[in-house]
C-alpha positions in Angstrom: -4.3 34.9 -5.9 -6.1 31.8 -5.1 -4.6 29.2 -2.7 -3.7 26.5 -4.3 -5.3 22.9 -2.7 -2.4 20.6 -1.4 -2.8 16.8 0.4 0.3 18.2 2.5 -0.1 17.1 6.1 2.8 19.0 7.7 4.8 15.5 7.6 7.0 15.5 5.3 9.4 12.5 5.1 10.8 13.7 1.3 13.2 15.6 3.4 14.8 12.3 5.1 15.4 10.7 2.2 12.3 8.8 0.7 10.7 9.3 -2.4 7.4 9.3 -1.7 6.0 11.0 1.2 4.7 9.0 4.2 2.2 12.2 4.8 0.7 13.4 2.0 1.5 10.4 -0.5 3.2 12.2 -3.5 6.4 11.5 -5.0 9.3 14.4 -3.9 9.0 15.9 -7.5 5.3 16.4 -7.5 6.3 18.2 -4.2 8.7 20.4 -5.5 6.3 21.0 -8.5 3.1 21.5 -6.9 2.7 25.2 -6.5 3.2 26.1 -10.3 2.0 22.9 -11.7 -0.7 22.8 -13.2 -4.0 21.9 -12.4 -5.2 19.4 -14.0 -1.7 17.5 -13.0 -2.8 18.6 -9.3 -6.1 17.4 -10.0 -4.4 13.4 -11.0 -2.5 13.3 -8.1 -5.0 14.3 -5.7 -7.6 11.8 -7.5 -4.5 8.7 -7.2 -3.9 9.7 -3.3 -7.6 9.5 -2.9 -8.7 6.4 -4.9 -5.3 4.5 -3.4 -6.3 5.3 -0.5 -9.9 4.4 -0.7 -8.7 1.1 -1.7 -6.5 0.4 1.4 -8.7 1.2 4.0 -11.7 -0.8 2.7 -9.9 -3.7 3.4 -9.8 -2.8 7.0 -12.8 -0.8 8.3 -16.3 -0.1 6.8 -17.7 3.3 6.9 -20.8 2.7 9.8 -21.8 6.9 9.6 -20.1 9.6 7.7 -21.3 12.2 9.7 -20.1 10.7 13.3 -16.5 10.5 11.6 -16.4 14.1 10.5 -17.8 15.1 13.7 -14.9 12.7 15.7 -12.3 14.8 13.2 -13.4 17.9 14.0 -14.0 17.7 18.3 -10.6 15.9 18.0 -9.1 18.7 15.6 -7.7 16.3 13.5 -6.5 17.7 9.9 -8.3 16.2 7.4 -9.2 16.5 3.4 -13.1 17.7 3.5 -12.9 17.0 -0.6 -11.6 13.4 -0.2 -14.3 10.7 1.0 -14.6 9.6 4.0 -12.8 6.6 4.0 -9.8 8.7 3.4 -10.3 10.1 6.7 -9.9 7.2 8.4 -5.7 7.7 8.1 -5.8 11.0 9.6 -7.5 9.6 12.7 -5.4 7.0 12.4 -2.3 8.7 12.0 -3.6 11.0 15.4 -4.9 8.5 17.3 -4.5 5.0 16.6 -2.7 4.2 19.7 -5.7 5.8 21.9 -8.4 4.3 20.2 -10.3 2.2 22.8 -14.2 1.7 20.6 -13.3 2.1 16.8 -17.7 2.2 16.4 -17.6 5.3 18.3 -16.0 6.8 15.3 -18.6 5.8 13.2 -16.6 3.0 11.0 -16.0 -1.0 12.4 -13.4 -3.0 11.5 -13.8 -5.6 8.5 -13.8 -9.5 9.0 -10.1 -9.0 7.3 -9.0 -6.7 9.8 -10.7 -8.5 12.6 -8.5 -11.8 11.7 -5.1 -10.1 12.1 -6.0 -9.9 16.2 -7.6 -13.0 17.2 -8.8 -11.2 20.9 -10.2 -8.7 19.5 -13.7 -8.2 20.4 -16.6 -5.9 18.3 -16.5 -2.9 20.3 -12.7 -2.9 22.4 -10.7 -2.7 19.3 -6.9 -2.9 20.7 -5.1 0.1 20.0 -2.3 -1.8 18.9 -4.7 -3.4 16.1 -5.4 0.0 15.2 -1.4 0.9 14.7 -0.6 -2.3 13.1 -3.8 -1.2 10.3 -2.6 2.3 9.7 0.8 0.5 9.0 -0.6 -1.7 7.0 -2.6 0.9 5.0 0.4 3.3 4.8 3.1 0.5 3.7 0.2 -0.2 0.8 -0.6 3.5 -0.4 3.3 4.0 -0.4 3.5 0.8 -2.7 1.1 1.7 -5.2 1.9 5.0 -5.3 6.0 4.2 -6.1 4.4 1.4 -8.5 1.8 3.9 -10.0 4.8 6.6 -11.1 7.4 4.0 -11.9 5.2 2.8 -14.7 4.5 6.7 -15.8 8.1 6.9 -16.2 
């Protein structure tokens, strides 16, 4: 049998009450549906976590070099979704290691002119890690947003 592709994360906030998960970024019944849904619903959601997400973080950073990213990811062991772009990686090194993030070019993405306004100190290369956190919230509160938005209007 052939395993079945999930966003799961291994964080799943469902279970504490909220309807859509801060992890993975599906609603609590495509959750409980996923394994015998089928795949072309799987398919929908995955595309909605990925182009939501997409949207969100451009605001924020700009990819500077794909490959120095996944390389980051991978020395760092970071999970990550290989399938999704790159700019969806961006949260899962957030989500690990936004507080620890001294130089954001490093990582191979900068910070827009968008994201750069929401710290006035913040120089080109010391990124404060607290930016960093106060991003990934940012991008999280949005993605949750949509998403809740997205399947209130399905419904």
């Amino acid at each position: 049998m052939a395993r079945i592709e999930s966003p799961c994360i291994g964080i799943c906030s469902t279970t504490l009450g909220d309807d859509v998960c801060r992890g993975c970024k599906r609603h609590s019944d495509e959750i409980l549906s996923w394994g015998h849904a089928e795949a072309d619903m799987r398919e929908s959601v995955m595309q909605r976590i990925e182009s939501l997400t997409i949207a969100a973080v451009t605001e924020y950073f700009e990819l500077l070099d794909k490959n120095q990213l996944q390389q980051q990811l991978t020395q760092r062991r970071i999970r990550y979704t290989k399938r999704f772009a790159p700019q969806c990686w961006v949260v899962d090194l957030l989500r690990v290691g936004a507080g620890r993030i001294q130089d954001i070019e490093a990582y191979g993405i900068t910070l827009t002119d968008q994201a750069r306004r929401l710290s006035p100190d913040t120089g080109r290369h010391n990124t404060s890690s607290r930016l960093l956190e106060i991003i990934y919230q940012r991008i999280n509160q949005t993605i949750l947003e949509e998403t809740d938005r997205l399947i209130c209007e399905k419904s």
